[in-house]
C-alpha positions in Angstrom: 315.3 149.4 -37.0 312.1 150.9 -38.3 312.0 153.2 -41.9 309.1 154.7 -42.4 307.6 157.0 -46.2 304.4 157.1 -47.4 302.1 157.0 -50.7 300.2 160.2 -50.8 297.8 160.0 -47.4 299.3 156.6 -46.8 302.2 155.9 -44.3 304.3 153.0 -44.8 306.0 151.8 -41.5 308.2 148.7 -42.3 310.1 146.8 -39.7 313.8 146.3 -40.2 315.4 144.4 -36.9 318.0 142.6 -38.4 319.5 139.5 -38.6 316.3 137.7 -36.9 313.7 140.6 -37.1 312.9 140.1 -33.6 310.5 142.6 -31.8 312.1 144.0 -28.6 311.8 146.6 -26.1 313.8 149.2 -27.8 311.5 148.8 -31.2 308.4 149.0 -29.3 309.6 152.5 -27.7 310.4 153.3 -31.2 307.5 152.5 -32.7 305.3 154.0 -30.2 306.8 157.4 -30.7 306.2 157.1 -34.6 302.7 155.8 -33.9 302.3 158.8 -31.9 303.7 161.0 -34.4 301.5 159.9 -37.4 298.1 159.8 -34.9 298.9 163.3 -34.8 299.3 164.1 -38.3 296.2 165.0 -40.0 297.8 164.9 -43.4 297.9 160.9 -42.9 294.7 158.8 -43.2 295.5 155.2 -42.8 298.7 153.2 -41.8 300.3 150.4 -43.1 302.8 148.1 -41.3 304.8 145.6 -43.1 308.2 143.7 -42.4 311.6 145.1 -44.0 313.5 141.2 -44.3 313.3 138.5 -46.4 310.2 136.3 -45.1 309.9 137.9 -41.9 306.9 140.6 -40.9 307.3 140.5 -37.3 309.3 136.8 -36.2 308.2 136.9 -32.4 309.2 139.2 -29.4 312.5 138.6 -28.3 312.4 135.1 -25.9 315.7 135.9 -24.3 314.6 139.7 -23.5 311.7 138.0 -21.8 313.9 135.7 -19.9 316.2 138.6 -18.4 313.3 140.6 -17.9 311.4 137.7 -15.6 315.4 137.3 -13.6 315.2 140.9 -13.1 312.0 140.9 -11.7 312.6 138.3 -9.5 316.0 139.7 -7.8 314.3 143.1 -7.4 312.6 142.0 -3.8 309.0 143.2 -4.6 306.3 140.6 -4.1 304.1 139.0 -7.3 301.2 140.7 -6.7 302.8 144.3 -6.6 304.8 143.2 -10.0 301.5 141.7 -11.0 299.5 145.0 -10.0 301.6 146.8 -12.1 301.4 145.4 -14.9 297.8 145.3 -14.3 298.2 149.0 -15.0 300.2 149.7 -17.9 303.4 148.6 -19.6 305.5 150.1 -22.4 304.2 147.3 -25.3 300.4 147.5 -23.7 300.6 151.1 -24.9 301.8 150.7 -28.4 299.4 147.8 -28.8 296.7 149.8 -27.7 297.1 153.2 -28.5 296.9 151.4 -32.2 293.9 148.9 -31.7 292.5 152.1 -30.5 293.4 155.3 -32.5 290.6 156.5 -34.7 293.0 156.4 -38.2 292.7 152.8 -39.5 295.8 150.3 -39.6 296.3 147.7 -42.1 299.2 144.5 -41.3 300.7 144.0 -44.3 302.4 140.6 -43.4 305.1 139.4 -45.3 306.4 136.6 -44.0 306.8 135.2 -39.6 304.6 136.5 -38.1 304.2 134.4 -34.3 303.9 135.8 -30.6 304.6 139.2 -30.1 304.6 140.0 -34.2 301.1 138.1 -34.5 299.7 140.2 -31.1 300.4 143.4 -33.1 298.8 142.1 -36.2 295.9 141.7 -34.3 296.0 145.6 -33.1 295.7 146.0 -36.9 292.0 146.3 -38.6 292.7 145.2 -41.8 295.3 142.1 -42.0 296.3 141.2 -45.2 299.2 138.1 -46.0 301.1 137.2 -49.1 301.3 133.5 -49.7 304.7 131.9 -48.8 306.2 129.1 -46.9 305.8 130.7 -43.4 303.7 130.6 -40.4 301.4 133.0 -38.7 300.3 132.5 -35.2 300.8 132.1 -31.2 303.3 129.3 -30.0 304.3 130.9 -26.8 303.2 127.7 -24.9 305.5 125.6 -26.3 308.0 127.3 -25.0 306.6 127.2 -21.8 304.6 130.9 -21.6 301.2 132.2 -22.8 300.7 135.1 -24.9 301.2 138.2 -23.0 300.8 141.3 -25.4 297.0 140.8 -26.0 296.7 137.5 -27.8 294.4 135.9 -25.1 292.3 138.4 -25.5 292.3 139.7 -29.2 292.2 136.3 -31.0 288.5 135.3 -29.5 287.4 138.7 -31.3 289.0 137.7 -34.1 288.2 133.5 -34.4 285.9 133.1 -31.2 286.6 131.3 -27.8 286.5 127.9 -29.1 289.3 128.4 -32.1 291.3 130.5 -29.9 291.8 127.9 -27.1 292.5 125.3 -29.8 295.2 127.4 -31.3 296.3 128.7 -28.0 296.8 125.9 -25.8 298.4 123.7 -28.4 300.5 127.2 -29.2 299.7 125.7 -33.4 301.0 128.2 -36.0 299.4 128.0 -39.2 300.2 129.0 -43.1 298.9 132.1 -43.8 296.3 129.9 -46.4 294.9 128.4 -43.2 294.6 131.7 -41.3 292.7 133.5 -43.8 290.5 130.2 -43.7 289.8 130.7 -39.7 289.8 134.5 -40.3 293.1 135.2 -38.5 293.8 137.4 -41.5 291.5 138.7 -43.7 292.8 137.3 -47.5 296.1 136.2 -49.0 296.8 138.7 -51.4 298.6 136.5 -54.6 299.5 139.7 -56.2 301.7 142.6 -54.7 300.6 142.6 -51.0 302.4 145.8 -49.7 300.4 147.6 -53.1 297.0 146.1 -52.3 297.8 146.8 -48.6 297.9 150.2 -49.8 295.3 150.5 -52.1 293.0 149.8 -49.1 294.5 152.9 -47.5 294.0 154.9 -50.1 290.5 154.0 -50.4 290.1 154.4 -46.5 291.8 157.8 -46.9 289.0 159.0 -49.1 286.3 158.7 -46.7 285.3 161.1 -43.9 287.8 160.6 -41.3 285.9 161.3 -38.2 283.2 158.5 -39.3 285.9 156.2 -39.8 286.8 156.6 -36.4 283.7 156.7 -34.6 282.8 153.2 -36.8 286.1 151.7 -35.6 285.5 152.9 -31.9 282.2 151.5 -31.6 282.9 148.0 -34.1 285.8 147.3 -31.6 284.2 147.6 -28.5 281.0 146.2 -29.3 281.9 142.9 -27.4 282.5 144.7 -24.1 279.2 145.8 -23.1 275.4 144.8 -24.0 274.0 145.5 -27.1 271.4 148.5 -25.5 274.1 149.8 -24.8 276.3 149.4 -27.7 273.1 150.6 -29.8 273.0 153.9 -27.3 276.4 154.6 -27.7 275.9 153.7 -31.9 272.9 156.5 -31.6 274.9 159.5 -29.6 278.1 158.9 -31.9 275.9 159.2 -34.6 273.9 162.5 -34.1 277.5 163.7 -32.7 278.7 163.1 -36.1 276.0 165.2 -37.4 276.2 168.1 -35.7 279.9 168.4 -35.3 281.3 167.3 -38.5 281.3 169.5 -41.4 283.1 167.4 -43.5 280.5 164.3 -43.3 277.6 166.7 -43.9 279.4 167.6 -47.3 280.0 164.7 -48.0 276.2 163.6 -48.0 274.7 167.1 -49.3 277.4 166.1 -52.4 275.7 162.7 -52.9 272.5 164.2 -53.1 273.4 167.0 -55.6 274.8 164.1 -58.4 278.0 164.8 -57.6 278.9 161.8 -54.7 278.7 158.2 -54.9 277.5 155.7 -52.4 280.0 152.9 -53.8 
């Protein structure tokens, strides 16, 4: 269901779910524990997540494991809000998504091809998003079948397009060629060349900076919108003389630049 390899620092998780290339709950178990796995592994440096058929990245999350999970729910006897409460608290995709919006190695989406729903929502985990060109759509049509998104898209495409776009796209659940969502900054570019290389290119060039200021820039960059800017600046300032004192690596780094032997660019 998922094959994973890497290029040098670089691992290369491609998603393989035939015939539909659905996302479902045993893939997201999956994929969590391999998420885990290379979070762990200091020998990788950046991630790249692409999809393994013909035109497909992620198609959606499986509708009809949606629809037996909602009759489930309601033979169980327990009332909304306990369900509700619940889920308030955790569930097994909420963790995936988040343990990699939030792990401190970056994540690039190499999408391929569909990429809607559930397959878009982890996109948007993703810093770096990067589509090839290609007769398919990219987006979050869950209203048309007569839901929302559930996996984060409410929340992560504001951050990504602002309030105004998002509603647009959500409420009318519009997909869009991957041309138009680099244009409204869904995904950063459409790579015409060899996406999966240039997806990995990126890595690489991720994978030779100084890993523990990646992830302190990532930390504070993505939660910048969740508190005031004093703060946010606070936080910026503490990370930073952190940084300073505790990683050896950065200080090399700079002392290296000033000896002739770095570059800034």
């Amino acid at each position: 269901m998922i094959m994973m390899s890497d290029d040098g620092p670089v691992a290369i998780v491609t998603f393989e779910n035939p015939p539909m290339g659905f996302m479902n709950m045993e893939m997201v178990k999956e994929l969590d524990r391999i998420v885990a796995a290379y979070e762990a592994d200091d020998n990788v440096r950046a991630i790249v997540f692409t999809g393994g058929l013909p035109n497909v990245f992620i198609r959606h999350y499986d509708v009809g494991e949606i629809v037996q999970a909602g009759e489930f729910v309601r033979q169980s006897g327990r009332s909304a809000d306990d369900i509700a409460e619940a889920a308030r608290a955790e569930t097994d995709i909420a963790r995936l998504f988040d343990r990699v919006d939030r792990m401190g190695k970056p994540t690039i989406a190499a999408i391929n091809g569909m990429c809607m729903g559930g397959g878009f929502e982890f996109a948007l985990c993703c810093d770096i998003r990067i589509a090839a060109p290609g007769p398919y759509t990219i987006g979050l049509p869950e209203t048309n079948v007569g839901i929302f998104p559930g996996a984060g898209g409410t929340q992560r495409l504001p951050r990504a397009v602002g309030e105004a776009r998002a509603l647009e796209l959500i409420l009318r659940g519009r997909v869009l060629s991957p041309e138009e969502a680099a244009q409204l900054g869904m995904v950063h570019w459409v790579e015409t060349h060899d996406l999966l290389q240039a997806a990995i290119n990126v890595g690489k060039d991720l994978a030779r900076k100084a890993p523990a200021a990646l992830a302190a820039a990532k930390r504070l960059v993505k939660g910048a919108m969740d508190r005031p800017l004093a703060d946010g600046l606070a936080e910026e300032r503490a990370a930073f003389m952190r940084l300073l004192v505790e990683d050896d690596d950065s200080m090399a780094r700079m002392q290296a630049f000033l000896d002739g032997d770095g570059e800034i660019a």
